[in-house]
C-alpha positions, 0 to 999 in steps of 0.5 A: 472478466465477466464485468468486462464481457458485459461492457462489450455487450452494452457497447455493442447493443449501443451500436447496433441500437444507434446505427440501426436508428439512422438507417430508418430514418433514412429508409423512412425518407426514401419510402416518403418519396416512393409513397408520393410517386404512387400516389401520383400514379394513383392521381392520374388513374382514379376510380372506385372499382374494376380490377382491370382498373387496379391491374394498370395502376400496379403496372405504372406504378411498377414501371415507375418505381421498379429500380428503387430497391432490389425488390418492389412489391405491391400488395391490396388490403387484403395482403395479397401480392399484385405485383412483384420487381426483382433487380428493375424487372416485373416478374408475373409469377414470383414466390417470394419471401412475404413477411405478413407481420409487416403487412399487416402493420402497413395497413393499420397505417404505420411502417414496419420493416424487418431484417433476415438473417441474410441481411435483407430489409423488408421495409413496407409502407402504407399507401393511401386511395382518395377515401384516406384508407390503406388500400395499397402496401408498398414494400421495397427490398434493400440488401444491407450486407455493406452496413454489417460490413461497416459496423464490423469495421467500426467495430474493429476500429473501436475496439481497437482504439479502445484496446490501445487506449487502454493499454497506453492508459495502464502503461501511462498510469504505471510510469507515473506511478513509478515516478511519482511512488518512488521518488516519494519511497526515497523521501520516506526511507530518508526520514526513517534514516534519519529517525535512527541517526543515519543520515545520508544525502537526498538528491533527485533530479526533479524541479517540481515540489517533490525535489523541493522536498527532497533538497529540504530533506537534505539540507535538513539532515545535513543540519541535524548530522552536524549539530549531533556529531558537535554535541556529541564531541563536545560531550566527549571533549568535556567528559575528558577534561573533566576527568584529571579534576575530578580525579584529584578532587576525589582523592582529595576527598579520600585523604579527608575522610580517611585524617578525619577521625575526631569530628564526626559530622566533618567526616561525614561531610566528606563521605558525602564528598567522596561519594558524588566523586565516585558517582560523578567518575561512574558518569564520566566514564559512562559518556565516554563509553558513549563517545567511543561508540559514536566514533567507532563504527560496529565493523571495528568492533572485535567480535568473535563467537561467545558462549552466551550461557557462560557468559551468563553465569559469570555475570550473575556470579559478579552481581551476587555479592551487590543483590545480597548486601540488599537481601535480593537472590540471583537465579539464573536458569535456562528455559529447558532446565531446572533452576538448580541445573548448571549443565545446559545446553550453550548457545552461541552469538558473535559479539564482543564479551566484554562489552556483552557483559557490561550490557548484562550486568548494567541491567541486572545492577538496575534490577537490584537499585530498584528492588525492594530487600527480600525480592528474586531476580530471575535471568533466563536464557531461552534460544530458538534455532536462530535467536538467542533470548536473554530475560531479566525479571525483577519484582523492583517498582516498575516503570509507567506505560507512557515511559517505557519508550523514553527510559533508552534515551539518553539521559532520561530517568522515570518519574519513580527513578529518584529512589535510587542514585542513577545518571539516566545513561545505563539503558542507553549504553545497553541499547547501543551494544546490543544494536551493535551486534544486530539485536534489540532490546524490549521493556516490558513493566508495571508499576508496582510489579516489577519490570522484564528487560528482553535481550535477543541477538542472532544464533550463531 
């Protein structure tokens, strides 16, 4: 506000100075010419002293020059008043308004001219005798009321114009910025759909670059949908094929291992044999799972309110025969209570319990594949009023920084993870379940130190 009423200022002394800059000018003109029509007068009546003599030259020169202001006035060297005109007619006894300043300049040779309030204009002018000397001040009055009235009327105009201008600026600035933001909005809520594996079709109905992009965008995410749903039913064609093979060749393996009971190195061959069948089953099953998830949307998945601290428990209880073959201890505690207290508070989420507590267990199973015997595994339960904060915390080798984004992708294993048989697609599973039911997964791990899988899904 203050910056703005600072613009109005300078803009106004602008005008002021400019317009005042003119009308000089024009003043100067006029008082040249009033100046050589005295000086005609004083051609014509010349003489060095007498002051009769000046008393006729101020009469002619009144008579002469009495219309050319509202007043006219005529003063000696020494600033006395010979002569006074108001309106074309000589007054012999006036008492005006005399400006002595100007006068004063006058006589040192230059022009001077002042402005009342009542927006009168004092111009005096010097007049020269034949010596070359300021004998004479002619000054002449003009009542410049209609040029405050003009620049009042200029100044309304400007700030008017200026006034629309801006307001047809900040107008055109907002529709262009609206057109230009949201289509550019539009395109960048397409990519981070895209990103998450949502696409959707991208149209606007613009024939500059902008539509370009976005008929490329959709294009694009036509391509990426299509070759993604084929990679995806190829998966699942495939996943089911090979089950009703592998499934022979595993009991095949099985008869072999169990009628081989002479040659132990052949038996261990085919244990070899039944345990890739096993974990091959254990995969197969796994893309199929995966396979169901991209076929079946999150609103046809049967959900209903479970009691997550159950839940729980059950998993740890089902997971505590595996840690202890390998010398790991299960602890499950919630954050306000005591490890050994089993009567804590239950809290609520809706998601479906099966699939819950494959998530659960999926991990709790990867805590104890990549501990170290004689380790603890801690699942924690915490909750606010509206989330619900699952925690599962091993001392196993941990998994690198750079890592941590890519061990939810599909198929992906950590450098370290070859301590331990695994298909790459245990997180990916968990992660797809737990979006399912509007929540996330965070991983958070050393090397060396352990890793700490976090759960969180809405209270119910």
């Amino acid at each position: 506000m203050l910056s703005f009423g600072i613009i109005i200022f300078a803009v106004n002394k602008a005008i002021d100075y400019y317009s005042f800059t003119t009308i000089e000018k024009q003043m100067m003109e006029k008082a040249n010419l009033f100046e050589l029509s005295f000086r005609e007068v004083l051609a014509q009546h010349r003489s060095s002293t007498g002051d009769p003599q000046t008393k006729e030259i101020v009469r002619l020169a009144l008579e002469k020059l009495k219309a050319s202001g509202k007043e006219v006035r005529i003063y000696n060297s020494s600033k006395h008043l010979l002569g006074l005109a108001v309106d074309g007619i000589i007054i012999n006894d006036g008492n005006p308004l005399i400006l002595k300043k100007n006068i004063e300049i006058a006589l040192s040779g230059r022009y001077a001219y002042s402005v009342t309030e009542d927006h009168l204009l004092y111009f005096a002018t010097p007049i020269q005798d034949q010596y070359y000397q300021n004998a004479y001040v002619y000054e002449f009055v003009e009542d410049i009321s209609y040029f405050y009235v003009i620049m009042n009327q200029i100044r309304f105009i400007l700030f008017a114009g200026a006034g629309g201008f801006f307001i047809l600026i900040t107008l055109s600035s907002l529709w262009i910025a609206r057109n230009t933001t949201k289509p550019i909005k539009l395109l960048l809520g397409a990519t981070q759909s895209f990103s998450r594996q949502e696409f959707r079709r991208v149209h606007l109905h613009r024939k500059d670059e902008l539509g370009m992009l976005a008929d490329g965008l959709d294009s694009m995410g036509r391509q990426l949908h299509d070759y993604i749903q084929y990679q995806k039913q190829f998966v699942s064609n495939v996943s089911h094929e090979l089950k009703t093979p592998l499934a022979a060749i595993r009991g095949f393996s099985q008869y072999l291992y169990e009628g081989e009971n002479e040659n132990k190195e052949l038996q261990k061959v085919y244990a070899h044999l039944l345990q890739e069948s096993d974990r091959l089953t254990h995969l197969i099953n796994e893309l199929l799972l995966l396979s169901q998830f991209d076929k079946v949307g999150s609103n046809k998945l049967e959900v209903e309110k479970t009691e997550i601290n159950g839940l729980m428990q059950q998993v740890a209880t089902s997971m505590g025969a595996k840690a202890k073959d390998k010398g790991i201890k299960i602890v499950f505690m919630d954050a306000k209570a005591k490890p050994e207290d089993k009567h804590i508070m239950g809290v609520h989420a809706n998601v479906n319990s099966m699939l819950m507590s494959h998530a659960i267990a999926n991990l709790v199973e990867n805590a104890i594949k990549y501990s170290v015997s004689s380790s603890l595994i801690e699942l924690k339960l915490e909750h606010t009023s509206s989330e619900i904060v699952i925690r599962i915390r091993d001392e196993g080798i941990g998994i690198a920084g750079d890592e941590l984004e890519k061990v939810q992708e599909r198929f992906y294993r950590a450098k370290n993870a070859s301590t331990a048989n695994g298909s790459g697609l245990g997180l990916s599973i968990c992660k797809e379940i737990v979006e399912r039911f509007q929540g996330y997964i965070d991983i958070e791990s050393q090397i060396g130190e352990g890793t700490t899988v976090t759960i969180v899904l809405p209270r119910v």
